[in-house]
DSSP file (Angstrom, degrees, kcal/mol; ACC not computed):
  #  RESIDUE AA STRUCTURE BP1 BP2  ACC     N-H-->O    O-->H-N    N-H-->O    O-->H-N    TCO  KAPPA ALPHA  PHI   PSI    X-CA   Y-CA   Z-CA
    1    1 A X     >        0   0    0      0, 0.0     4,-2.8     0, 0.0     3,-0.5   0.000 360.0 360.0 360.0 -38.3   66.3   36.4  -34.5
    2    2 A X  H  >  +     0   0    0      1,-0.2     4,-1.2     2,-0.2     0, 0.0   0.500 360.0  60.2 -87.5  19.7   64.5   39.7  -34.5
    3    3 A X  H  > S+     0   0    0      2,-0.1     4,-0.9     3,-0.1    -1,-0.2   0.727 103.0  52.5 -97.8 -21.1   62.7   38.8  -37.5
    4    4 A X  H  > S+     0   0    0     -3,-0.5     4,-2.7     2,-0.2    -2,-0.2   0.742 113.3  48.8 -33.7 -57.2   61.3   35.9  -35.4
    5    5 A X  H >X S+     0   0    0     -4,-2.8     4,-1.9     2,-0.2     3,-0.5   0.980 107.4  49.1 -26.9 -77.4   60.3   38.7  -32.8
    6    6 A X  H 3X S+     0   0    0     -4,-1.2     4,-3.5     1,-0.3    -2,-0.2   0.806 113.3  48.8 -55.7 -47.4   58.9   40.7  -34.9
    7    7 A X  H 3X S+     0   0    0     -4,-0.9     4,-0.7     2,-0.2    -1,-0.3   0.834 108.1  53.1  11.2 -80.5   56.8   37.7  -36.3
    8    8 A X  H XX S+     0   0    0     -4,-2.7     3,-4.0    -3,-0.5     4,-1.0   0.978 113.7  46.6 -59.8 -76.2   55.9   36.6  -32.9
    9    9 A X  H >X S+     0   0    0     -4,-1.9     3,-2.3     1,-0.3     4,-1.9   0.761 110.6  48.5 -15.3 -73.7   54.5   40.3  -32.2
   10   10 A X  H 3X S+     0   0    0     -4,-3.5     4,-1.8     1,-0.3    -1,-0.3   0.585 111.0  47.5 -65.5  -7.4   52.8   40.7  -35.0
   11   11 A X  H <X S+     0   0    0     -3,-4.0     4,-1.0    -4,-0.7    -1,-0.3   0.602 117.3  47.9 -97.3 -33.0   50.9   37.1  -34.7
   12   12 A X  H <X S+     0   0    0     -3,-2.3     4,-1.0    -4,-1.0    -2,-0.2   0.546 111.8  49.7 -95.0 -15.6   50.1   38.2  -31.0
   13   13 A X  H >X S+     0   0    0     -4,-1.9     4,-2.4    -5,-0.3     3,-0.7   0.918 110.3  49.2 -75.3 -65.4   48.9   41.7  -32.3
   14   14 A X  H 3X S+     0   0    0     -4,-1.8     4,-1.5     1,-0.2    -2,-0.2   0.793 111.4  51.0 -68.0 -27.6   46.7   39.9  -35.0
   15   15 A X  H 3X S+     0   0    0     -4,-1.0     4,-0.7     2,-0.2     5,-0.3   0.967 111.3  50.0 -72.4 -41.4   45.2   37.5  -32.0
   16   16 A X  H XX S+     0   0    0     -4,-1.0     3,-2.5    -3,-0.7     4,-2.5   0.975 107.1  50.7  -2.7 -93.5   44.5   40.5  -30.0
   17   17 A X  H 3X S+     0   0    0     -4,-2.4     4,-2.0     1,-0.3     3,-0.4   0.766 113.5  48.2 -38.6 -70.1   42.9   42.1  -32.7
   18   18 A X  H 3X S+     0   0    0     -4,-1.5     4,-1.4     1,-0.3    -1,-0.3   0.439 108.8  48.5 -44.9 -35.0   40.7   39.0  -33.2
   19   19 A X  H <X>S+     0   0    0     -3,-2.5     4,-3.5    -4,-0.7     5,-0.6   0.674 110.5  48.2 -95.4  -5.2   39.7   38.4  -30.0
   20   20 A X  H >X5S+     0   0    0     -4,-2.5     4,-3.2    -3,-0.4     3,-0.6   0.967 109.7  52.6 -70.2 -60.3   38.6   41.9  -29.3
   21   21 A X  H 3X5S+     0   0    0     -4,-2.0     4,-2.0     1,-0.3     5,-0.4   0.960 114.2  53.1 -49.8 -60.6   36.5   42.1  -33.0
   22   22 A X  H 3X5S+     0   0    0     -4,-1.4     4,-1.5     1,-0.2    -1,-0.3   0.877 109.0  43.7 -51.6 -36.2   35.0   38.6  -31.1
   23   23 A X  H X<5S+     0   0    0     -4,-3.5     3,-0.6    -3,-0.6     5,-0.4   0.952 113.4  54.0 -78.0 -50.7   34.0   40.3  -27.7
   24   24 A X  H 3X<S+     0   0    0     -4,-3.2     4,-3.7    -5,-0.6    -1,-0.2   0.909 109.7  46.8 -47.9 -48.3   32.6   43.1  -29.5
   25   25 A X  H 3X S+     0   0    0     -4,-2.0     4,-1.5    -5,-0.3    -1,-0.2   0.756 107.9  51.1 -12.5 -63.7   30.7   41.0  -31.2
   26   26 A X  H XX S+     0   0    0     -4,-1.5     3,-4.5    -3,-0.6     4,-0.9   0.910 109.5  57.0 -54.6 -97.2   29.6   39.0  -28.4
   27   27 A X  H >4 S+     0   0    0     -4,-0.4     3,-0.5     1,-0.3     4,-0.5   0.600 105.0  48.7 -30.3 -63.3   28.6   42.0  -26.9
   28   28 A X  H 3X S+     0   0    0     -4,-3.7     4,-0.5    -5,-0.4    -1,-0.3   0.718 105.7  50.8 -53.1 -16.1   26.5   43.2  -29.5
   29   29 A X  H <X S+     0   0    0     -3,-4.5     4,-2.5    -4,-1.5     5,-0.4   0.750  84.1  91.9 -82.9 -18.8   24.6   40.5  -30.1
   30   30 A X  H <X S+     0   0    0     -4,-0.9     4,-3.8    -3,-0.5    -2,-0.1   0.812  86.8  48.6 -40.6 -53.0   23.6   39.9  -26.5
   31   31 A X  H  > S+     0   0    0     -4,-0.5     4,-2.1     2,-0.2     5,-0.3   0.975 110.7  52.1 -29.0 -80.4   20.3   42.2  -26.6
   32   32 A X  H >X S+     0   0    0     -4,-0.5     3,-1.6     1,-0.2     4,-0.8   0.803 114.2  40.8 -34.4 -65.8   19.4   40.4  -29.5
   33   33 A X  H 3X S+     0   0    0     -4,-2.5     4,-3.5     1,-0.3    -2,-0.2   0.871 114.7  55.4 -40.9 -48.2   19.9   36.9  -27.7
   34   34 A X  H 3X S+     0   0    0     -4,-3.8     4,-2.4    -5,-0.4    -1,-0.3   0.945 106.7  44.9 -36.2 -61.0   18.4   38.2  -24.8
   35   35 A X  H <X S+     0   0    0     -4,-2.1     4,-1.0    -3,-1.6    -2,-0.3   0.691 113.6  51.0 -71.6 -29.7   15.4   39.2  -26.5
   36   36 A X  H  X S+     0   0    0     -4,-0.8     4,-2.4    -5,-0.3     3,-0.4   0.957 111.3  51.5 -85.8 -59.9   15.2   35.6  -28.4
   37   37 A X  H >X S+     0   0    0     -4,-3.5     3,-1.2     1,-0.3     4,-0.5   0.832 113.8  41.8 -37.0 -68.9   15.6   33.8  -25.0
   38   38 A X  H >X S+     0   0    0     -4,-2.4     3,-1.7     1,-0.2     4,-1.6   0.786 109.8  59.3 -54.4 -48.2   12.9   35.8  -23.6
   39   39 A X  H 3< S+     0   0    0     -4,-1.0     4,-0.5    -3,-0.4    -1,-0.2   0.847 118.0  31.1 -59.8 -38.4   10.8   35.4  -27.0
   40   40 A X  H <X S+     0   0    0     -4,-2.4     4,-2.4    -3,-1.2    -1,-0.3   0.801 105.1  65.0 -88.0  -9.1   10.8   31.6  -26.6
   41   41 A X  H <X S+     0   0    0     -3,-1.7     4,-1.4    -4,-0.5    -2,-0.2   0.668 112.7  40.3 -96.0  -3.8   10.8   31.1  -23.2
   42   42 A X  H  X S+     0   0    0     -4,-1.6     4,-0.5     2,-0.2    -1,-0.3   0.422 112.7  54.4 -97.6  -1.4    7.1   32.9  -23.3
   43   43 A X  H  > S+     0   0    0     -4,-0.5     4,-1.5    -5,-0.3    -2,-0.2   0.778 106.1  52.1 -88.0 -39.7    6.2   31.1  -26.4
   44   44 A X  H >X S+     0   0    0     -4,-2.4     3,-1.7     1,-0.2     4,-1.3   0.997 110.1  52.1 -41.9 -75.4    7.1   27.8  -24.3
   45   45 A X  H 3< S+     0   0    0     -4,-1.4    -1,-0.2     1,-0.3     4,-0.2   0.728 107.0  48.7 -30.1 -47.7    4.7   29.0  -21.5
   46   46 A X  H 3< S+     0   0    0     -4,-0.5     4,-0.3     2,-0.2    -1,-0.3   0.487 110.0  48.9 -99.2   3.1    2.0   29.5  -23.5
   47   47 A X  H << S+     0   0    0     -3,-1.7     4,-0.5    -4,-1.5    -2,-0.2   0.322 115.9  47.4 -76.7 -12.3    2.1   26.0  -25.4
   48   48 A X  S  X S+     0   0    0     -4,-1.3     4,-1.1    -3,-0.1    -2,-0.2   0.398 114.2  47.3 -96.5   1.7    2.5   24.5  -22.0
   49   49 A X  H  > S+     0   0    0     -5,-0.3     4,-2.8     2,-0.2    -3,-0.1   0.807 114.3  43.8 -94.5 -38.9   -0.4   26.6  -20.9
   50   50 A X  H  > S+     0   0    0     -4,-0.3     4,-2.1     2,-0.2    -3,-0.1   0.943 115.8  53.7 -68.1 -39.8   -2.7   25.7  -24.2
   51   51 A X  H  > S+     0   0    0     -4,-0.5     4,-1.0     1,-0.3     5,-0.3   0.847 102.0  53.3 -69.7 -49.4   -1.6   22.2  -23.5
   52   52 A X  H >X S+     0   0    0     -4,-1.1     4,-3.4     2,-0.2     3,-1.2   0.960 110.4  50.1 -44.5 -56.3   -2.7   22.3  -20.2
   53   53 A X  H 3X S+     0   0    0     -4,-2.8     4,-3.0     1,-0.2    -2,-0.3   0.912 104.5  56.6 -28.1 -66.7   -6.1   23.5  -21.6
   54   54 A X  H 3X S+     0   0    0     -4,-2.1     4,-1.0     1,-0.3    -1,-0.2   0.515 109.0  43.5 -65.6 -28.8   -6.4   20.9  -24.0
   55   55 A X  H <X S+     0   0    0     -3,-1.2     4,-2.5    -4,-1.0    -1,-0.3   0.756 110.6  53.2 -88.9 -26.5   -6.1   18.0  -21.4
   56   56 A X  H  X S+     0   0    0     -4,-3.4     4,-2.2    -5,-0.3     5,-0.3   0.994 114.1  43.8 -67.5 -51.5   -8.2   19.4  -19.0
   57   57 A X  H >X S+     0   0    0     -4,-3.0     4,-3.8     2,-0.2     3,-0.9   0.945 118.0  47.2 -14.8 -79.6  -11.0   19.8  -22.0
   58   58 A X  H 3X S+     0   0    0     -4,-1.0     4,-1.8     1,-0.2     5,-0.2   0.835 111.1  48.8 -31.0 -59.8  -10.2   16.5  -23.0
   59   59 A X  H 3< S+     0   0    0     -4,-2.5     4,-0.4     2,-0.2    -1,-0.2   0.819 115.8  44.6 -50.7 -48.2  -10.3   15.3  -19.5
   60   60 A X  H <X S+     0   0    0     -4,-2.2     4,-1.9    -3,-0.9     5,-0.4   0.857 106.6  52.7 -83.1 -35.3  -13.8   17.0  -18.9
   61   61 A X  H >X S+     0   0    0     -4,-3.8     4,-1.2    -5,-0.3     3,-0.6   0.968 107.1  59.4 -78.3 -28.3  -15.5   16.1  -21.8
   62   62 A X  H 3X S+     0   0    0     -4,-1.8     4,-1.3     1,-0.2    -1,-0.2   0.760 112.4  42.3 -28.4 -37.5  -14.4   12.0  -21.1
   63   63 A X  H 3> S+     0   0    0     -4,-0.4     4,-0.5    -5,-0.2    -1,-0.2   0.604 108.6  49.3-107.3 -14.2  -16.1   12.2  -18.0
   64   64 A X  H <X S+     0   0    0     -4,-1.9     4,-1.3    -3,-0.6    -2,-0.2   0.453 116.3  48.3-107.2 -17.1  -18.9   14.0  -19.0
   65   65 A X  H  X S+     0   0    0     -4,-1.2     4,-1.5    -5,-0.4    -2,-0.2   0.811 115.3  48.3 -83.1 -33.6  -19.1   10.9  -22.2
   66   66 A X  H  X S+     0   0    0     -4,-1.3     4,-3.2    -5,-0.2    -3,-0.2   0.915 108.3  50.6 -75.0 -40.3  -18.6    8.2  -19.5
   67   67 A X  H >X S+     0   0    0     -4,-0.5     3,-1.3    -5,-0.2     4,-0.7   0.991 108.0  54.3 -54.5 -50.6  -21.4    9.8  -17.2
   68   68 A X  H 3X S+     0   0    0     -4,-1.3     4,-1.6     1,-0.3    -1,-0.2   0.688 115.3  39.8 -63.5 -22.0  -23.6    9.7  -20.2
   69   69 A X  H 3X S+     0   0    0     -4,-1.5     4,-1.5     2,-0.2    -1,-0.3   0.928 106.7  57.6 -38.4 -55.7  -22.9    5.7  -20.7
   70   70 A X  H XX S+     0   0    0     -4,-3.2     4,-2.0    -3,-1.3     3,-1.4   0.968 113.5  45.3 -94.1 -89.1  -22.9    4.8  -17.5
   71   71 A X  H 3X S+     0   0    0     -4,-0.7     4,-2.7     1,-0.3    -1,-0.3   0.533 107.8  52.8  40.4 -92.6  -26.7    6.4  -17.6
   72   72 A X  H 3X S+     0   0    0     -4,-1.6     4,-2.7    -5,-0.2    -1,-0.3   0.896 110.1  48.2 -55.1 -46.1  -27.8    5.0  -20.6
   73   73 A X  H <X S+     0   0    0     -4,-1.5     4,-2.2    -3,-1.4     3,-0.4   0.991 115.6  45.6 -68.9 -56.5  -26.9    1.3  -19.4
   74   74 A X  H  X>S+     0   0    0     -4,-2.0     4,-3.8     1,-0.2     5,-0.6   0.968 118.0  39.0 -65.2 -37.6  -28.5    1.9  -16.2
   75   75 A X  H  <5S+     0   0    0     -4,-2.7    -1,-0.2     2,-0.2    -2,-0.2   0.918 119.0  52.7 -43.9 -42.0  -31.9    3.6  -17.9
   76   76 A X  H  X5S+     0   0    0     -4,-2.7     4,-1.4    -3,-0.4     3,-0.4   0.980 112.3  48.7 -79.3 -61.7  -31.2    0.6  -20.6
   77   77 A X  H ><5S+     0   0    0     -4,-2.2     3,-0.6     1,-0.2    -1,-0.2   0.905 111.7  47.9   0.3 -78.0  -31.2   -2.0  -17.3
   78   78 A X  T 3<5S+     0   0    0     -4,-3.8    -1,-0.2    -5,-0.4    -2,-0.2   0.472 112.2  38.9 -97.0   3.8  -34.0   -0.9  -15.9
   79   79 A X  T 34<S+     0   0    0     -5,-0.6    -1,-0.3    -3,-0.4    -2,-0.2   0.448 130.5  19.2-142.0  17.7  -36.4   -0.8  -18.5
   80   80 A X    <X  +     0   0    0     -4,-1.4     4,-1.0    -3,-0.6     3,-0.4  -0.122  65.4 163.7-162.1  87.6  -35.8   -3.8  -20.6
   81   81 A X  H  > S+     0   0    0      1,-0.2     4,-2.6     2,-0.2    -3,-0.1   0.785  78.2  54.5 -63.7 -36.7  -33.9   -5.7  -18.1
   82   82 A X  H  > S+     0   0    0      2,-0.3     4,-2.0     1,-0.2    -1,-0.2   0.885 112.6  47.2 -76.5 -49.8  -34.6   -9.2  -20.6
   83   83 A X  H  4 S+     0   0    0     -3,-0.4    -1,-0.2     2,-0.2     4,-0.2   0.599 110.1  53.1 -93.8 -24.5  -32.9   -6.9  -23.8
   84   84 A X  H >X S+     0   0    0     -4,-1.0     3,-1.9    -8,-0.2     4,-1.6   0.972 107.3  50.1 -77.9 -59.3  -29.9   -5.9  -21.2
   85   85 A X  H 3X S+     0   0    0     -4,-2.6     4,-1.3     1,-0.3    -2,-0.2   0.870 116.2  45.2 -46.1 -57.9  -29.1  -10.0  -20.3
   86   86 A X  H 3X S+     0   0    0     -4,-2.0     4,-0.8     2,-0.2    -1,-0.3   0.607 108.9  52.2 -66.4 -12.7  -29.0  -10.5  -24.0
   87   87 A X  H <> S+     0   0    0     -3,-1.9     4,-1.4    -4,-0.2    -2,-0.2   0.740 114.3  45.9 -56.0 -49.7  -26.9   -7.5  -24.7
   88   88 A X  H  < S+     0   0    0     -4,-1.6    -2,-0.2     1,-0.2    -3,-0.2   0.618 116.4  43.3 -96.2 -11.0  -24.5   -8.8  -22.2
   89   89 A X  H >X S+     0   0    0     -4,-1.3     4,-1.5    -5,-0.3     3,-0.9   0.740 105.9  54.1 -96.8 -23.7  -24.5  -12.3  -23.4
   90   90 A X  H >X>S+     0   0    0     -4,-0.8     2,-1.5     1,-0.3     4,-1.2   0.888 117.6  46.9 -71.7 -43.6  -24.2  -11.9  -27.4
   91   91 A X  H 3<5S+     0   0    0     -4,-1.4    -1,-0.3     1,-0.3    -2,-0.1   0.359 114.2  43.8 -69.9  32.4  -20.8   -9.5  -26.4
   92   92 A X  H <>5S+     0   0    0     -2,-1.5     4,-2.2    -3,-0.9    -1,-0.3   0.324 114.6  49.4-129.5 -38.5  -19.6  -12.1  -24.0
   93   93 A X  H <X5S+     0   0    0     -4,-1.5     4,-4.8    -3,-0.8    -2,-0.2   0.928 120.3  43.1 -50.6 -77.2  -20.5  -14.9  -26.9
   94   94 A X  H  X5S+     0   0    0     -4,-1.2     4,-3.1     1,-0.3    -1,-0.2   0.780 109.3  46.6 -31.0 -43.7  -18.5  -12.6  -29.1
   95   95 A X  H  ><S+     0   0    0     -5,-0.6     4,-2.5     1,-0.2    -1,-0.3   0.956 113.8  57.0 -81.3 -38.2  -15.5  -11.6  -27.1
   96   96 A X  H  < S+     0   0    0     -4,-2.2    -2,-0.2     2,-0.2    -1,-0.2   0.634 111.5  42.0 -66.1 -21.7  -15.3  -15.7  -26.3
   97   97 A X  H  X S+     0   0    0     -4,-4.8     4,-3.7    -5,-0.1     3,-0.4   0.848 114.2  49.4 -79.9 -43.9  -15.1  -16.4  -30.1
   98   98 A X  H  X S+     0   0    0     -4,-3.1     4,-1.6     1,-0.2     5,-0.5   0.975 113.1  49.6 -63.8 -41.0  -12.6  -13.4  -30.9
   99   99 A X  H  X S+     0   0    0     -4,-2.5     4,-0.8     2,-0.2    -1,-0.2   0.746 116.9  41.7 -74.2 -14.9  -10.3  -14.8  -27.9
  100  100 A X  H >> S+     0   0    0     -3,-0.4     4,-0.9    -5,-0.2     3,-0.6   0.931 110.5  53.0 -89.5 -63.4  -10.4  -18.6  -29.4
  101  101 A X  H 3X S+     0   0    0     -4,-3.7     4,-1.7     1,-0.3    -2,-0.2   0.581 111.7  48.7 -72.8  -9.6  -10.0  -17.7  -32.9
  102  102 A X  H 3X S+     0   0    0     -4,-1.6     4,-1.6     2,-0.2    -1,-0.3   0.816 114.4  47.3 -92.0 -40.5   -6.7  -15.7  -31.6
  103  103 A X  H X< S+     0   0    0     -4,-0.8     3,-0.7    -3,-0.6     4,-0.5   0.948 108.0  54.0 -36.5 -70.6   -5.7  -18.5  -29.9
  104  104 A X  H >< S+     0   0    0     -4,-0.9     3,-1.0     1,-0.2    -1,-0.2   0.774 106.0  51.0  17.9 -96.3   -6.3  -20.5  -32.5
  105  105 A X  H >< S+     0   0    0     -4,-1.7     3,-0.6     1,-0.2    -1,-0.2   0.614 107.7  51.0 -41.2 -33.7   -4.2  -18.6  -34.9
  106  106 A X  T << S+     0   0    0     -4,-1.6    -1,-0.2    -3,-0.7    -2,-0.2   0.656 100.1  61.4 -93.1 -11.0   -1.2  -18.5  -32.9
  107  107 A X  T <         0   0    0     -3,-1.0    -2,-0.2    -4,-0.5    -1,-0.2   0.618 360.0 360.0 -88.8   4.2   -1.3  -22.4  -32.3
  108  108 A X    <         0   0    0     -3,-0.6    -1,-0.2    -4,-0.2    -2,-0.1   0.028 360.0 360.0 -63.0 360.0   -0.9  -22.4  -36.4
């Protein structure tokens, strides 16, 4: 029975041992982890910051393409009003052919 003991000890010594080598462990790496957290969580930040950038760009220079349309069509209006009516009627032809011929096709 006390070779069972002794056993038991020494298997409760060697878990000991094991979990201590683990907390030390632990402990030492924390800095590092620390430092990683921190490393990503300002790399995060500044890909939601660039990202932010990038729509707002995006965003401005749309609006600054749309003004330039919307522009052109009225200038395009109002000085060959006859060349605007036909404009707006071949793409109306056109969009009324693409929408039959998909019609069409799907009654095939």
């Amino acid at each position: 029975m006390s070779d069972q003991k002794k056993a038991h000890e020494k298997i409760s010594a060697l878990g000991a041992n094991i979990s201590s080598n683990v907390n030390e462990a632990l402990q030492s790496a924390q800095p590092a982890m620390n430092r990683m957290s921190h490393r990503v969580k300002d790399e995060l930040h500044d890909l939601e910051e660039s990202g932010k950038d990038a729509y707002s760009d995006a965003k401005h220079k749309l609006e600054k393409e749309a003004h330039h349309v919307r522009v052109t069509t009225e200038h395009l209006i109002q000085h060959s009003p006859f060349n605007a009516v036909l404009i707006a009627a071949g793409t109306g032809a056109v969009a009324a052919l693409a929408v039959s011929w998909f019609l069409r096709s799907r009654q095939h």
